[in-house]
GUGU-893713 format. One record per atom (N, C-alpha, C): residue in three letters; atom name; residue number from 1; z, y, x. Coordinates in steps of 0.02 Angstrom, whole numbers, plus 50000, padded with zeros to 5 digits. Each point is the difference from the previous one (the first is absolute). Layout:
R / resn / name / resi / w / v / u
R / ALA / CA / NUM / Z / Y / X
...
END
This chain:
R / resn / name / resi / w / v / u
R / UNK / N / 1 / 54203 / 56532 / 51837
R / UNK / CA / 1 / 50013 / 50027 / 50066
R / UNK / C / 1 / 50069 / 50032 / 50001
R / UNK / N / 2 / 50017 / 49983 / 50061
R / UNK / CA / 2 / 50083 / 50006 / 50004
R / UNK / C / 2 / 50014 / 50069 / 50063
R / UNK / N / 3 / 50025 / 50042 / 50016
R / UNK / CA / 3 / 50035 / 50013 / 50035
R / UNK / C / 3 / 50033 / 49960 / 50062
R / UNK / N / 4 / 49995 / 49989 / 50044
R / UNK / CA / 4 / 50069 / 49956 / 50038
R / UNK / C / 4 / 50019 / 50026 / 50087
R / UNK / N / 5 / 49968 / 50049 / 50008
R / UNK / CA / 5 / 50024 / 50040 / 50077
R / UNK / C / 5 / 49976 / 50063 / 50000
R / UNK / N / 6 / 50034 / 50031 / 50022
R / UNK / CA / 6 / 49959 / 50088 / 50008
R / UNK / C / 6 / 50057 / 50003 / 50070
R / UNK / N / 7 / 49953 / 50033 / 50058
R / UNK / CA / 7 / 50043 / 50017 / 50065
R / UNK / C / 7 / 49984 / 50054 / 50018
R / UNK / N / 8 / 50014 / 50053 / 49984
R / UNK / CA / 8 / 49994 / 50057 / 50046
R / UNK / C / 8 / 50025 / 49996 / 50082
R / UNK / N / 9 / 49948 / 50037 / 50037
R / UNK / CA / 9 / 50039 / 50009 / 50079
R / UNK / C / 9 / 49944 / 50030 / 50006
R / UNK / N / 10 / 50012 / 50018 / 50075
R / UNK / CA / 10 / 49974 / 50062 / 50046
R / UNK / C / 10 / 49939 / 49971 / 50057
R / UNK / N / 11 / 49950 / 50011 / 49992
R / UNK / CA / 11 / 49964 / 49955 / 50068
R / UNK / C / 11 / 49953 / 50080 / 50026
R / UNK / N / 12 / 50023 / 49994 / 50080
R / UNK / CA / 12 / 49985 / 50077 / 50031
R / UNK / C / 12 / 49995 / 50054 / 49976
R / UNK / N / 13 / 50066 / 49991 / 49966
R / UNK / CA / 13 / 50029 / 50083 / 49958
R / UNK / C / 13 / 49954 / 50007 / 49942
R / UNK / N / 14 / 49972 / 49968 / 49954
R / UNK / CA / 14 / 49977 / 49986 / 49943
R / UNK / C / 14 / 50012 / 49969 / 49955
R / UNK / N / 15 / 50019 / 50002 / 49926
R / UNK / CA / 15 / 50041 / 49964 / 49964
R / UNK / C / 15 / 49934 / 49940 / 49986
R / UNK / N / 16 / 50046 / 49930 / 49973
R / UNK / CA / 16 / 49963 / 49947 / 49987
R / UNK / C / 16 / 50013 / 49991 / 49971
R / UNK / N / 17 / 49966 / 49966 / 49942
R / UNK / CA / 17 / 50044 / 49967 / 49931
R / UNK / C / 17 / 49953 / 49918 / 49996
R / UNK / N / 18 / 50018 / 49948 / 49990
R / UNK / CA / 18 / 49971 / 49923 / 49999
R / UNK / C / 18 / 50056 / 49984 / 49948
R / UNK / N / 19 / 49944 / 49979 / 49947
R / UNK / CA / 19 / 50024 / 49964 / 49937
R / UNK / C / 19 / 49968 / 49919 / 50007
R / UNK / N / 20 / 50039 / 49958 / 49959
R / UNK / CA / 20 / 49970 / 49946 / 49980
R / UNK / C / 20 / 50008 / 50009 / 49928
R / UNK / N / 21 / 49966 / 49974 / 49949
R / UNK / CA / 21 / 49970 / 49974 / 49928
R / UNK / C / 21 / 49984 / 49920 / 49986
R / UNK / N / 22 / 50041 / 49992 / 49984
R / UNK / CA / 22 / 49992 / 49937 / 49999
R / UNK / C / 22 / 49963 / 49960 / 49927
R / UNK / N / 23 / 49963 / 49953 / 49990
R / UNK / CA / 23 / 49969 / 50012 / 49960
R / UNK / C / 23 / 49935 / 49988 / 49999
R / UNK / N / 24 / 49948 / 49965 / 49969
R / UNK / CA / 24 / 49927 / 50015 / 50008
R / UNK / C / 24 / 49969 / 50076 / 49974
R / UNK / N / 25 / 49982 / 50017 / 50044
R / UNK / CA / 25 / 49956 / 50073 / 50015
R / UNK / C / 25 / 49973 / 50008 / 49947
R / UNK / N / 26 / 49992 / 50062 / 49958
R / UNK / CA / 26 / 49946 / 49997 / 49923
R / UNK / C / 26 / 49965 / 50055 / 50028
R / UNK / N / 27 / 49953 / 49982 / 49969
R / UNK / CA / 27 / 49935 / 50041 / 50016
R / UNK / C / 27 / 49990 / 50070 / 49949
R / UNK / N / 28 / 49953 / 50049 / 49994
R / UNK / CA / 28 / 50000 / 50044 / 49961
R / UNK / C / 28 / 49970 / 49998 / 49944
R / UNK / N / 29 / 50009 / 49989 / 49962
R / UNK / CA / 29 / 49937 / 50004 / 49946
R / UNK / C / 29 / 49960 / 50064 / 49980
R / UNK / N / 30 / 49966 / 49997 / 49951
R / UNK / CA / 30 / 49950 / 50043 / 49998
R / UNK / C / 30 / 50020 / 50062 / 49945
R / UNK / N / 31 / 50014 / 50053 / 49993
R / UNK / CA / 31 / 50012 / 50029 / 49950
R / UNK / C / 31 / 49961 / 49970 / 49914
R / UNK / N / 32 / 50052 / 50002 / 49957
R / UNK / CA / 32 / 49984 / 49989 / 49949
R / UNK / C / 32 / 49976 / 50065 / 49950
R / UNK / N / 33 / 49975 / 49971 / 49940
R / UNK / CA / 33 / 49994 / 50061 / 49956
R / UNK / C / 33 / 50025 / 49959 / 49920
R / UNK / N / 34 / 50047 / 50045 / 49982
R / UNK / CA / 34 / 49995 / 49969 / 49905
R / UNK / C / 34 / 49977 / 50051 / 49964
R / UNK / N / 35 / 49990 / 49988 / 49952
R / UNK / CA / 35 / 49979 / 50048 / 49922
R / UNK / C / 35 / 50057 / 49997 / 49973
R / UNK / N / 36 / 50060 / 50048 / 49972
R / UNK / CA / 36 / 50072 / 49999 / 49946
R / UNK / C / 36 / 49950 / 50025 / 49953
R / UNK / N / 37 / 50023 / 49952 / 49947
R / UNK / CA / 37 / 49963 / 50017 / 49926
R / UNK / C / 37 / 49989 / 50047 / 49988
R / UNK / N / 38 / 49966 / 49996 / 49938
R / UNK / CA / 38 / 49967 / 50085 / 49985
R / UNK / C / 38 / 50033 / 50047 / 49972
R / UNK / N / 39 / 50069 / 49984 / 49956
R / UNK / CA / 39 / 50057 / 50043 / 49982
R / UNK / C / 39 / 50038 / 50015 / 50056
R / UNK / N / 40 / 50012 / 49992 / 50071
R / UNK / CA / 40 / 50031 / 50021 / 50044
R / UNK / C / 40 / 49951 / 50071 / 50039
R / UNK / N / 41 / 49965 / 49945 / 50005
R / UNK / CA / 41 / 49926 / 50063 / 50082
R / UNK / C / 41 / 49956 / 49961 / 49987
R / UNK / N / 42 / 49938 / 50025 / 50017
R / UNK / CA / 42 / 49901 / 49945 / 50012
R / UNK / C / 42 / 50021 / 50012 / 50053
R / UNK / N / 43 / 50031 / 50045 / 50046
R / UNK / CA / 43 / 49975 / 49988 / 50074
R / UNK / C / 43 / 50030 / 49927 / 50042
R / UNK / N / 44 / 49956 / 50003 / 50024
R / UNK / CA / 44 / 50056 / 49936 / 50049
R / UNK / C / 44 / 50032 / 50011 / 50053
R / UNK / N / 45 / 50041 / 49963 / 50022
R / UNK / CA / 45 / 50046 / 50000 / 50034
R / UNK / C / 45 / 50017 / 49968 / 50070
R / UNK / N / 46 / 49989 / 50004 / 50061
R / UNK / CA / 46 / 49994 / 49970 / 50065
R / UNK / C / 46 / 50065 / 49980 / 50010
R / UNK / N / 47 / 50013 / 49928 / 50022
R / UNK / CA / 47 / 50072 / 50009 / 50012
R / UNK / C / 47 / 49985 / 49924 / 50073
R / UNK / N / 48 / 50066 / 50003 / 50057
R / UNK / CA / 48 / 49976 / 49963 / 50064
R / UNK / C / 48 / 50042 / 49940 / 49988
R / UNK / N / 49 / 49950 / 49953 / 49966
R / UNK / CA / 49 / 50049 / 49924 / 49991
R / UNK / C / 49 / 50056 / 49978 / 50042
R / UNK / N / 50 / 50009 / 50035 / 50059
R / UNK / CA / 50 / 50030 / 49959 / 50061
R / UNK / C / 50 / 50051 / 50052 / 49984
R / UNK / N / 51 / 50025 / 50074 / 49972
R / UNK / CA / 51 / 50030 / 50039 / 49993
R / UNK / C / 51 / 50085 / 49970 / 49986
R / UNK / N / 52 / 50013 / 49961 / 49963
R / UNK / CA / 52 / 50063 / 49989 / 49993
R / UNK / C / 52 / 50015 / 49969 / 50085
R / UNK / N / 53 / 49962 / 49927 / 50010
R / UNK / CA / 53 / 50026 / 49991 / 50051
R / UNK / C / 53 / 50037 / 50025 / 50073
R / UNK / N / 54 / 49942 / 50055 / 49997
R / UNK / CA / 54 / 50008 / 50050 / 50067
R / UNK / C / 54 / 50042 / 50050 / 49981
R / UNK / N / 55 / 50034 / 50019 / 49930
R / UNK / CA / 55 / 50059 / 50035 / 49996
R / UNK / C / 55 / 50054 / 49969 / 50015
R / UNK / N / 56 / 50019 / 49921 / 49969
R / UNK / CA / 56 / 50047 / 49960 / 50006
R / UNK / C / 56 / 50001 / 49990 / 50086
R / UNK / N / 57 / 49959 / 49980 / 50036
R / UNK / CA / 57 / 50008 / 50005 / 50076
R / UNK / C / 57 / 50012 / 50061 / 50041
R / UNK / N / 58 / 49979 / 50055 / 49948
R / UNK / CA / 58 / 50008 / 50067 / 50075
R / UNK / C / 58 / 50088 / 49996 / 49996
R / UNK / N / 59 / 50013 / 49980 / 49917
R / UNK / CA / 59 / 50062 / 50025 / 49985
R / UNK / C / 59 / 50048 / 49950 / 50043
R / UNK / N / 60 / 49999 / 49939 / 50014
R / UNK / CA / 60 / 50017 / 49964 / 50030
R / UNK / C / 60 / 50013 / 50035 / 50088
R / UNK / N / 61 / 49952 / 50009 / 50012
R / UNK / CA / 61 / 50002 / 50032 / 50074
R / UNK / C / 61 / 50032 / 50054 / 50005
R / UNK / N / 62 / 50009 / 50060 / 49940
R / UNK / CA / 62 / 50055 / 50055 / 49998
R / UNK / C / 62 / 50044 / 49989 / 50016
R / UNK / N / 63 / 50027 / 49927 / 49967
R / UNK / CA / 63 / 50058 / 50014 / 49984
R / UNK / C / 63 / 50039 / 49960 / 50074
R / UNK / N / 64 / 49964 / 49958 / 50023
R / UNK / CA / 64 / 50020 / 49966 / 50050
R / UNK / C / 64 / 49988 / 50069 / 50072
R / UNK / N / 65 / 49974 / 50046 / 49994
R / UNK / CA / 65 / 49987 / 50050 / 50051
R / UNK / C / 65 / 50069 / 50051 / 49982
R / UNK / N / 66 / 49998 / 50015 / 49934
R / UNK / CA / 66 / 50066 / 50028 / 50005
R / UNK / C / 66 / 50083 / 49967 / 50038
R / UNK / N / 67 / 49972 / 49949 / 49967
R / UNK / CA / 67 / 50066 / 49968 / 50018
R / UNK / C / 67 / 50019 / 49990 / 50076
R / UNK / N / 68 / 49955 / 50005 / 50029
R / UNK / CA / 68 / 49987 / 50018 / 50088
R / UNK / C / 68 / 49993 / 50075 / 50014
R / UNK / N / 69 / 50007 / 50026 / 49964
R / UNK / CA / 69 / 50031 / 50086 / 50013
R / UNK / C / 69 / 49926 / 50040 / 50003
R / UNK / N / 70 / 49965 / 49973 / 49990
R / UNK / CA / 70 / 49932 / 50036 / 50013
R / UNK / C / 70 / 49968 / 50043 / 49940
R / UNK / N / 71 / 49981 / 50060 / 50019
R / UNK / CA / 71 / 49961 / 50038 / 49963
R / UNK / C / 71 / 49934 / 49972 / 49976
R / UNK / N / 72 / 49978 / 50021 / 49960
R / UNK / CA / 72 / 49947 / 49971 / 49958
R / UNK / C / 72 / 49913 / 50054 / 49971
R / UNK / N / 73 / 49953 / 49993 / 50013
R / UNK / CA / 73 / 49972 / 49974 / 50076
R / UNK / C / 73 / 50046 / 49968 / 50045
R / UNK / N / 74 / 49991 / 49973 / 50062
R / UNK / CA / 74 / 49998 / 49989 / 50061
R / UNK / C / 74 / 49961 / 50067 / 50043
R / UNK / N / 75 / 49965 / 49991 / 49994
R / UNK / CA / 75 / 49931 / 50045 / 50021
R / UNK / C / 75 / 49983 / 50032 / 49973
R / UNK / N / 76 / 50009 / 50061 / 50005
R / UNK / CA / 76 / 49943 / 50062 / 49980
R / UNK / C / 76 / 49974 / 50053 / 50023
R / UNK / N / 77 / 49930 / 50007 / 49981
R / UNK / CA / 77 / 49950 / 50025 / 50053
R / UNK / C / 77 / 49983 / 50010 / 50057
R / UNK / N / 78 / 50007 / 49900 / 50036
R / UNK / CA / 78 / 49995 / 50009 / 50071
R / UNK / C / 78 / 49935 / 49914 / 49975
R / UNK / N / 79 / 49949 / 50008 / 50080
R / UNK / CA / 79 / 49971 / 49951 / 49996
R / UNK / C / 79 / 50046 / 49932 / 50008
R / UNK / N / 80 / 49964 / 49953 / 49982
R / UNK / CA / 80 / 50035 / 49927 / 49987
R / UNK / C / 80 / 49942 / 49958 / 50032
R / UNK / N / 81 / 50041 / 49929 / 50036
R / UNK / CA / 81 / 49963 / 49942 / 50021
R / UNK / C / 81 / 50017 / 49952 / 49972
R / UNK / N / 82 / 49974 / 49955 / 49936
R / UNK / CA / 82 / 50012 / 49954 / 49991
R / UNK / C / 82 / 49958 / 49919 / 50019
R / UNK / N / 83 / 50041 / 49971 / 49987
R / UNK / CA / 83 / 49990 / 49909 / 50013
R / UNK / C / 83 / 50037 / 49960 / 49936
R / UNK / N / 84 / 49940 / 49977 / 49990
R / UNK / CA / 84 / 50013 / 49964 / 49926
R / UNK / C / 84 / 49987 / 49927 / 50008
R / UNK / N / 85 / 50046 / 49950 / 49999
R / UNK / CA / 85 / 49969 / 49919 / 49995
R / UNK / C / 85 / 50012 / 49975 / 49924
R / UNK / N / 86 / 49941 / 49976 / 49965
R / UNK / CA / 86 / 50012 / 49974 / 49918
R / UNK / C / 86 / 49998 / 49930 / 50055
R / UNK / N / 87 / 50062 / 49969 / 49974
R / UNK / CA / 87 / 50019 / 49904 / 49993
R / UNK / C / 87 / 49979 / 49992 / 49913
R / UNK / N / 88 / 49946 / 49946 / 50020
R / UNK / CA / 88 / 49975 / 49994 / 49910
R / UNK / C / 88 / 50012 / 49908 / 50005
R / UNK / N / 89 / 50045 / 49976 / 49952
R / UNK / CA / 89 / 49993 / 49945 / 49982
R / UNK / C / 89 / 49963 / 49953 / 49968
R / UNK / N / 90 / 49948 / 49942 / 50050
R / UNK / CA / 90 / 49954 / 49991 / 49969
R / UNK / C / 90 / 49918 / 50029 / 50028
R / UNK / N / 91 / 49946 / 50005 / 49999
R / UNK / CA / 91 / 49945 / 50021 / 50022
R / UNK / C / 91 / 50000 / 50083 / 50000
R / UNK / N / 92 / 50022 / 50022 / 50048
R / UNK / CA / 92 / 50006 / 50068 / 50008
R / UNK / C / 92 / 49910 / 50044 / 49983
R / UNK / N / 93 / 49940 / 49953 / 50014
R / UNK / CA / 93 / 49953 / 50040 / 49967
R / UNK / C / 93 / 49977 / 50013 / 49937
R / UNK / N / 94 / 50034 / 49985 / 49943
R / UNK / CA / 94 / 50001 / 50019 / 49931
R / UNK / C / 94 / 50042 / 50068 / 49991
R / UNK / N / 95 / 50036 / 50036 / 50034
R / UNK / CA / 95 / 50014 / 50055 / 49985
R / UNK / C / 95 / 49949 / 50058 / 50052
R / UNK / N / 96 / 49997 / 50045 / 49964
R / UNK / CA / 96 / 49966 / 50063 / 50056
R / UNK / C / 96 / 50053 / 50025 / 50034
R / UNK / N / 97 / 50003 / 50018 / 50082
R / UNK / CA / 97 / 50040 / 50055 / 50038
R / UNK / C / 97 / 50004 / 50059 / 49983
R / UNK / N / 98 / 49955 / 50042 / 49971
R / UNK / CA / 98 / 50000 / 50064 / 49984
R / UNK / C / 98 / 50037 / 50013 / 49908
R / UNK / N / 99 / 49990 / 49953 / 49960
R / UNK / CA / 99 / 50022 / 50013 / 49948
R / UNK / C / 99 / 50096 / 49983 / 50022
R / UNK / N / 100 / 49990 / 49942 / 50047
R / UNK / CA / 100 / 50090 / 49991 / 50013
R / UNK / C / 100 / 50010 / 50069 / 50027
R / UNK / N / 101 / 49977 / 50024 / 50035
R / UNK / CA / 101 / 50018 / 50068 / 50059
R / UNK / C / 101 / 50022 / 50068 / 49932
R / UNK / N / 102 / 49952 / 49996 / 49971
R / UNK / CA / 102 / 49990 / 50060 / 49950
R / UNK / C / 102 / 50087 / 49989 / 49945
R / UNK / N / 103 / 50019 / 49933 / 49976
R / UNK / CA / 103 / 50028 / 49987 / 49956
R / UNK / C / 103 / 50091 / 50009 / 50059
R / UNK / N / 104 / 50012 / 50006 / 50065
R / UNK / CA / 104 / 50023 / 50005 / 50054
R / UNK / C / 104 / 50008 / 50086 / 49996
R / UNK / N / 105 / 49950 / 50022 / 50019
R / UNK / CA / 105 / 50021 / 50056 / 50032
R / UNK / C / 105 / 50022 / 50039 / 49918
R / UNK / N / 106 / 49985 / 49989 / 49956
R / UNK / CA / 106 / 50012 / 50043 / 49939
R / UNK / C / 106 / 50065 / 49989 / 49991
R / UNK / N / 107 / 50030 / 49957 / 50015
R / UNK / CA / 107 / 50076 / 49980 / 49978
R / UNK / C / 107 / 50053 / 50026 / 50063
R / UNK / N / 108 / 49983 / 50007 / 50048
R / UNK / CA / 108 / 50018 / 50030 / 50069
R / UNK / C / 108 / 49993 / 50073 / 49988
R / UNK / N / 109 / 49962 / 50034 / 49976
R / UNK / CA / 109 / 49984 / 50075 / 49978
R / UNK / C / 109 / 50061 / 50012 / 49953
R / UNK / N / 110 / 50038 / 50049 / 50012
R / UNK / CA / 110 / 50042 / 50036 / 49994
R / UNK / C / 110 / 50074 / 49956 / 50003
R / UNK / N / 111 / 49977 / 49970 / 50051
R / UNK / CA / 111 / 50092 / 49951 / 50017
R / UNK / C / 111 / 49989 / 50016 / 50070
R / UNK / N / 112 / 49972 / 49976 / 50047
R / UNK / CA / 112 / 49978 / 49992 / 50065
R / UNK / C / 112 / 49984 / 50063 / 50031
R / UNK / N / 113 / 49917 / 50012 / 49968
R / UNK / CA / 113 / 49974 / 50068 / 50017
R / UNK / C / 113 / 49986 / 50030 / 49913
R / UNK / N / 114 / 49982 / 50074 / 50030
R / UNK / CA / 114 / 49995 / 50037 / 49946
R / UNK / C / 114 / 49925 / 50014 / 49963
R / UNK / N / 115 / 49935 / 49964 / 50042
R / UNK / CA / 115 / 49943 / 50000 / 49968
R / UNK / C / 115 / 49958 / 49963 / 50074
R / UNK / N / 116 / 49965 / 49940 / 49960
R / UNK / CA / 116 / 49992 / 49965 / 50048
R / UNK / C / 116 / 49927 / 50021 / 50038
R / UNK / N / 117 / 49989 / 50054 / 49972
R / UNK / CA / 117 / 49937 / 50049 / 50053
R / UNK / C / 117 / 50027 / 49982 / 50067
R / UNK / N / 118 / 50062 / 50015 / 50013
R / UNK / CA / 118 / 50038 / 49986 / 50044
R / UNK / C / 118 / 49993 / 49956 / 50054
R / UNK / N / 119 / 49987 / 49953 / 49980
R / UNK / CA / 119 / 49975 / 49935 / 50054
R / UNK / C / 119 / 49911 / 50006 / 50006
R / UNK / N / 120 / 50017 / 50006 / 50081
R / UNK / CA / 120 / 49936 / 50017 / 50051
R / UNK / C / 120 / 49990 / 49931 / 50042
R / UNK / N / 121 / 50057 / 49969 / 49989
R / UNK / CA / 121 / 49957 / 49929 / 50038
R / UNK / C / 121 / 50033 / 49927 / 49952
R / UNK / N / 122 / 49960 / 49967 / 49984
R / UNK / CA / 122 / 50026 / 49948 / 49944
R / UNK / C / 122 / 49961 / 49938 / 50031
R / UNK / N / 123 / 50040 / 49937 / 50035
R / UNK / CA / 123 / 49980 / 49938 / 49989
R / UNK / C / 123 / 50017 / 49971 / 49958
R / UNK / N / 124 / 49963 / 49932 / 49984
R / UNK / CA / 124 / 50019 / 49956 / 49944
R / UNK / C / 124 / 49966 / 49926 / 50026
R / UNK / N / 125 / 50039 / 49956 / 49981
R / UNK / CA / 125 / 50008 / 49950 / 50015
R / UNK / C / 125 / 50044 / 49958 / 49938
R / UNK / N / 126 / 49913 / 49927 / 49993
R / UNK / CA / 126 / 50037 / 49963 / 49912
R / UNK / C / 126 / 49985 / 49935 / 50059
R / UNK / N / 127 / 50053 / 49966 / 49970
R / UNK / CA / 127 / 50007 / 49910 / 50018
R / UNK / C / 127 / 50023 / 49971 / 49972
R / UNK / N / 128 / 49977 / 49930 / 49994
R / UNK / CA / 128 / 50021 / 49948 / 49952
R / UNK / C / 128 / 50083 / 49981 / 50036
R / UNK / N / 129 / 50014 / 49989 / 49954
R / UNK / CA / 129 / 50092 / 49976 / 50034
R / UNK / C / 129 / 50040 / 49964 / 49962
R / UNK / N / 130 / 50048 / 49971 / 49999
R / UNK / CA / 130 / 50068 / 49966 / 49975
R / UNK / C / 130 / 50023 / 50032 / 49970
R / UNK / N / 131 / 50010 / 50050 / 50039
R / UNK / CA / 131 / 50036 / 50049 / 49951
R / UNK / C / 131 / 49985 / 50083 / 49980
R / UNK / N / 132 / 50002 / 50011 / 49942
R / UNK / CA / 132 / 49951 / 50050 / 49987
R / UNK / C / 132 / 50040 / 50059 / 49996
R / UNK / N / 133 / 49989 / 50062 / 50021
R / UNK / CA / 133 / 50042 / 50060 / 50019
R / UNK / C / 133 / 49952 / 50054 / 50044
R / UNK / N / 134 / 50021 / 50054 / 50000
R / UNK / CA / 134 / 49954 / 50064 / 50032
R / UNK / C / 134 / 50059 / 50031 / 50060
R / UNK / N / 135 / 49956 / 49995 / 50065
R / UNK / CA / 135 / 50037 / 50034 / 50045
R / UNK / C / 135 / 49965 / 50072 / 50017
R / UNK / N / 136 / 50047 / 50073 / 49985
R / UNK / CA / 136 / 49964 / 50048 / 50026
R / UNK / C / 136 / 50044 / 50044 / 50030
R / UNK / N / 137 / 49958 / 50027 / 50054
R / UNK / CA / 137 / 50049 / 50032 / 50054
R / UNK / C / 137 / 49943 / 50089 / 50010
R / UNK / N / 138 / 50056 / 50037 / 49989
R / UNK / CA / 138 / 49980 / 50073 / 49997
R / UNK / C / 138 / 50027 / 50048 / 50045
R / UNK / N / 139 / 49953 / 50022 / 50048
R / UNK / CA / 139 / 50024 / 50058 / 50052
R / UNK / C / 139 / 49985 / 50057 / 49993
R / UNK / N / 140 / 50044 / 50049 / 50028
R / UNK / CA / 140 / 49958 / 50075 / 50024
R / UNK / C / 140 / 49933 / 49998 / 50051
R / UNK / N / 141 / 49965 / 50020 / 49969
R / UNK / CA / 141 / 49944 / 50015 / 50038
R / UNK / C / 141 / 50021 / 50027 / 50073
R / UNK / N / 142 / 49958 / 50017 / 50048
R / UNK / CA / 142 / 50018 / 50045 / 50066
R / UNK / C / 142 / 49967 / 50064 / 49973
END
């Protein structure tokens, strides 16, 4: 998943931000657990398989938000409306909407907005397509 538009503007005195991601949509996976041998710790260790990815992408979106002069959050501590379309290449019902949504808003959390408690209204929308990429568009609440 790529980066390839971020537009900030103003719609009835409310900031907007609409990104595209281009890319087939990944879904969330499930938290893992390992055991580090027994000369290190017995305890085990939780760690979020999808974790590198969604660092390598928030970081991606930083840096392209800086470079458009923007503070980082976008948003903080105001309600949010989002609209999410997953383009999935291929039979769009083999992935879940909610694990794409979850693996989405975690990578958007602390670039975009500052904790995605934040968003009070969330559509989502998955379709099979040509071309595979995530369109999401984020408002101020009223």
């Amino acid at each position: 998943m790529n980066v390839i538009d971020i537009v900030i503007s103003e719609v009835a005195g409310k900031k907007a931000v609409d990104l595209v991601i281009l890319g087939d949509p990944v879904a969330q996976n499930g938290w893992k657990m390992r055991i580090l041998p027994a000369f290190t710790s017995s305890r085990p260790i939780l760690y979020d398989p999808n974790g590198h990815q969604k660092n390598k992408l928030r970081d991606i979106i930083q840096k392209e938000l800086q470079q458009l002069g923007e503070s980082i959050p976008i948003f903080k501590n105001t309600s949010l409306h989002m609209n999410v379309s997953f383009h999935i290449r291929g039979n769009a019902s083999k992935k879940d909407v909610d694990n794409m949504a979850k693996f989405l808003l975690d990578i958007l959390e602390k670039a975009i907005y500052d904790n995605d408690k934040w968003i009070f209204d969330l559509h989502l929308k998955k379709t099979s397509d040509l071309s595979a990429k995530t369109t999401i568009s984020i408002t101020q609440a009223e």
